[in-house]
Each structure stands twice: as structure tokens, then as C-alpha cells.
DRENFI-582576 format. One line per field, with one value per residue (C-alpha): residue number from 0; residue in three letters; x, y, z. Coordinates in nm, 4 decimals. Layout:
# residues N
nr c(NUM,...)
rest c(ALA,...)
u c(X,...)
v c(Y,...)
w c(Z,...)
//
This chain:
# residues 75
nr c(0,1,2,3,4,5,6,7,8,9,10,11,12,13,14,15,16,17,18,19,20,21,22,23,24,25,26,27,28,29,30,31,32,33,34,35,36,37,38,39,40,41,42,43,44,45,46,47,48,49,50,51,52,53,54,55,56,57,58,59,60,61,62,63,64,65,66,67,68,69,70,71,72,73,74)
rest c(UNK,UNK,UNK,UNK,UNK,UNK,UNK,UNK,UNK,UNK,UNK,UNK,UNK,UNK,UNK,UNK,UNK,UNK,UNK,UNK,UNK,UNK,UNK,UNK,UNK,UNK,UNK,UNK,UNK,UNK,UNK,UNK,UNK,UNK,UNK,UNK,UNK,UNK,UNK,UNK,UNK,UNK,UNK,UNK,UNK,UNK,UNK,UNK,UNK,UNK,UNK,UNK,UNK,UNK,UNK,UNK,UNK,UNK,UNK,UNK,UNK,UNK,UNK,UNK,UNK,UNK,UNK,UNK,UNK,UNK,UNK,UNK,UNK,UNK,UNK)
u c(12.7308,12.4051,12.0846,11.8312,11.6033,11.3033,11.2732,11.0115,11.0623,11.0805,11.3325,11.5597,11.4721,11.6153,11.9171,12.0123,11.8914,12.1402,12.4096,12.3804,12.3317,12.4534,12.3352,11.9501,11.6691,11.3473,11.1411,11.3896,11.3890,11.0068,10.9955,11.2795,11.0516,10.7232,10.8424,10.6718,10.6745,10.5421,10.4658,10.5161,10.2383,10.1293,10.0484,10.3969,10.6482,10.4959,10.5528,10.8851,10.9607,10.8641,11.0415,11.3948,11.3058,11.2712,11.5743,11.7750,11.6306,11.7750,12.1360,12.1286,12.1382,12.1786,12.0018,12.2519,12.2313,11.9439,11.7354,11.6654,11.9111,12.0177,12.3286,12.4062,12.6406,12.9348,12.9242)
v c(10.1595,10.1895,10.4307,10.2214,10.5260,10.4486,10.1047,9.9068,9.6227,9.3426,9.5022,9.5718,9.1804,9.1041,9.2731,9.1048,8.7502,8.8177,8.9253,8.5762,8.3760,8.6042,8.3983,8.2848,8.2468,8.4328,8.1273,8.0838,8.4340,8.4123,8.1280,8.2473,8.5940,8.3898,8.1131,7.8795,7.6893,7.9659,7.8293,8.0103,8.2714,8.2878,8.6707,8.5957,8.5392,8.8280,9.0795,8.9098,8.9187,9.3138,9.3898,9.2195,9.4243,9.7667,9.6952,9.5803,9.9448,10.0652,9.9555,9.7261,9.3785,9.2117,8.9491,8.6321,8.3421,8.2458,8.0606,8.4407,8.4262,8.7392,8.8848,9.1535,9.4335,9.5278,9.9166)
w c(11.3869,11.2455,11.3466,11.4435,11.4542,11.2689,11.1986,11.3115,11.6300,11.3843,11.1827,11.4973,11.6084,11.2122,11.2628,11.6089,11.4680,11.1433,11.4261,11.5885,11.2501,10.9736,10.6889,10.7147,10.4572,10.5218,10.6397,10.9015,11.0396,11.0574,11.2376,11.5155,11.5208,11.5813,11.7458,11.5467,11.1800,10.9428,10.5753,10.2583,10.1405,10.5625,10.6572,10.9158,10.6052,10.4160,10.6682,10.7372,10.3655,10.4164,10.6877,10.5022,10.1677,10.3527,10.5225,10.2228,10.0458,10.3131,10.3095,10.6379,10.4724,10.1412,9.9937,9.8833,9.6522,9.5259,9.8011,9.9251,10.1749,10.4005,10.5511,10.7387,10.5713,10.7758,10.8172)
//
């Protein structure tokens, strides 16, 4: 199990989206986040696109293929 401690509210939102749906691009996980269509470049996918970066630094996901999918890592 992981410690949450430290990571922001959108990043713990990520990681119980990518526990649902395992396997999701980043336009995806910014819409479920904002509950609405969010287009490429939009100030919602960027931070989005942060959040997924910090947490793949991290160690909590990975990105996979290249459509800049995501998945959870099992730890």
C-alpha cells in the first residue's frame, strides 16, 4: 500500500480513477476529474498532465503506449 501523504487532491482522485479504469489517456482522466469535455492545450489537461507526471516521478503510475496512456503500478 502506498503513502498518500503529500500528494495533492487531484493526484489522490488519479489514483482511485486508475483503480476503477486502470488504463486511461490523460484527456480522459481530465474530463472524469472536471466533469466535463476538456480540449487539448486547456489550463484543465495541463494541470492534469502535471499531476500524472509528478506522480509517474514518483513511482505511482506508468505511462503506456504511445497515445500517453496511464496505469497504475502494482506495489
Amino acid at each position: 500500500m502506498w503513502d498518500l501523504v503529500g500528494l495533492s487532491n487531484n493526484q489522490k482522485r488519479i489514483l482511485e480513477m486508475l483503480n476503477i479504469k486502470p488504463d486511461m489517456t490523460t484527456k480522459e482522466i481530465a474530463e472524469m476529474l472536471f466533469g466535463k469535455i476538456v480540449v487539448y492545450k486547456s489550463q484543465e489537461y495541463s494541470s492534469v498532465h502535471r499531476s500524472l507526471i509528478s506522480l509517474e516521478k514518483q513511482g505511482y503510475i506508468k505511462r503506456v503506449q504511445i497515445q500517453l496512456r496511464w496505469r497504475k503500478l502494482n506495489q
